[in-house]
N, C-alpha and C positions, 0 to 999 in steps of 0.2 A: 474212310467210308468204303470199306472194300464189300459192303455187304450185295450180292447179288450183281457187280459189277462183271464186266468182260463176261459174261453169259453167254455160252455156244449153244443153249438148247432152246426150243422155241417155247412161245410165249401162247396160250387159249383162252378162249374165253369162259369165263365163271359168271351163272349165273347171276345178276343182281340181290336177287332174293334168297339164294342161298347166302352169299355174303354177307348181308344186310346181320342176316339169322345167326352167322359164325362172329361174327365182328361184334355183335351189340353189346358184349361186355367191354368195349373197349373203345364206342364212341362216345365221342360228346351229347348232351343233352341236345334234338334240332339235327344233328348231323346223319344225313343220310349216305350209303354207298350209290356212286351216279355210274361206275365201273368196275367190273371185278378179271382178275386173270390168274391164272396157274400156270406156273412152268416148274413141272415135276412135283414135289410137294408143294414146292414154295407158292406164297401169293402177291397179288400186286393187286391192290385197291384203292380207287381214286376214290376219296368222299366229298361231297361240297365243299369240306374246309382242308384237306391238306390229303395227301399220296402218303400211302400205308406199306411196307413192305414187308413179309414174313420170311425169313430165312431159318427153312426147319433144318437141324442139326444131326449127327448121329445116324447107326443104322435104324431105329425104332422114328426118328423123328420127333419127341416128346421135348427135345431141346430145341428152342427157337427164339431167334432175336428178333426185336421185332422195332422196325424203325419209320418212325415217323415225321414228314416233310410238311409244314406248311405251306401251303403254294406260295408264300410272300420269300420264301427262299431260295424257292427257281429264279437263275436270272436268266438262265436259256434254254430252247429246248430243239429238237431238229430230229428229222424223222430222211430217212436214205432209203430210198426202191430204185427201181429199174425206172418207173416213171409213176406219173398220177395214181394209176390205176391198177400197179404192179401190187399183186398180192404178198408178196413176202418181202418185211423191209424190220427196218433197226430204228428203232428209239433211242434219241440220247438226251439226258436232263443234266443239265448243270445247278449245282444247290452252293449259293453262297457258302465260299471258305473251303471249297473244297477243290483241287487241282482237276482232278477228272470224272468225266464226269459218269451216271449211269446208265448203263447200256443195257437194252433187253434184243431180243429177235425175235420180231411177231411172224406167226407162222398164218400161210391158209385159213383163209375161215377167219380171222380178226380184221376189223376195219380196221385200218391203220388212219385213215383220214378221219376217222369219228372220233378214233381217240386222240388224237394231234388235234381237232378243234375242240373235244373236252376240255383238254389241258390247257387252249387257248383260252377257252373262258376265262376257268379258274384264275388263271398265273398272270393276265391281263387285267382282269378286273382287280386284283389285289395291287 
């Protein structure tokens, strides 16, 4: 699962509704985007039913994997700042059957505490 792992570049926020709009060929019936992010092409979208990741490929980007987690297959997840309130910190998600686990680095300008209790819904309630 090396997709989008060990990432040195920081992570933004992506509209909702742009998302929503980019992704709809690719959700479920019922399934809405609750988060969306960009870091350089790539994206990272939480949906109510599972974390979407797009790893675009090549100089043009036209090639892209695209990989999708059910939140029943996180078994862990853990978020690292300076403190509470520290604005720039690192995401890591552990997905059953996989050693290591994925890392992004939220830059400025993203709540990291919103999206650590999103993911907390999710991955708890499941």
């Amino acid at each position: 699962m090396g997709l989008l792992q060990n990432v040195m570049g920081n992570v933004t926020e992506l509209p909702v509704e742009k998302a929503q709009k980019e992704f709809a060929p690719v959700l479920a019936k019922g399934e809405s985007v609750v988060k969306a992010f960009n870091l350089f092409r790539d994206r990272i979208v939480m949906t109510n039913s599972r974390l979407i990741t797009v790893d675009k490929q090549g100089v043009t980007g036209t090639r892209q994997t695209m990989l999708s987690i059910p939140y029943s297959s996180i078994i862990k997840f853990a978020k690292e700042s300076a403190g509470l309130f520290d604005l720039d910190a690192e995401l890591r998600i552990w997905v059953k059957d996989e050693a290591e686990p994925l890392k992004w680095q939220f830059s400025r300008g993203v709540d990291i505490n919103e999206v650590y209790r999103v993911l907390g819904e999710h991955v708890i309630a499941k």
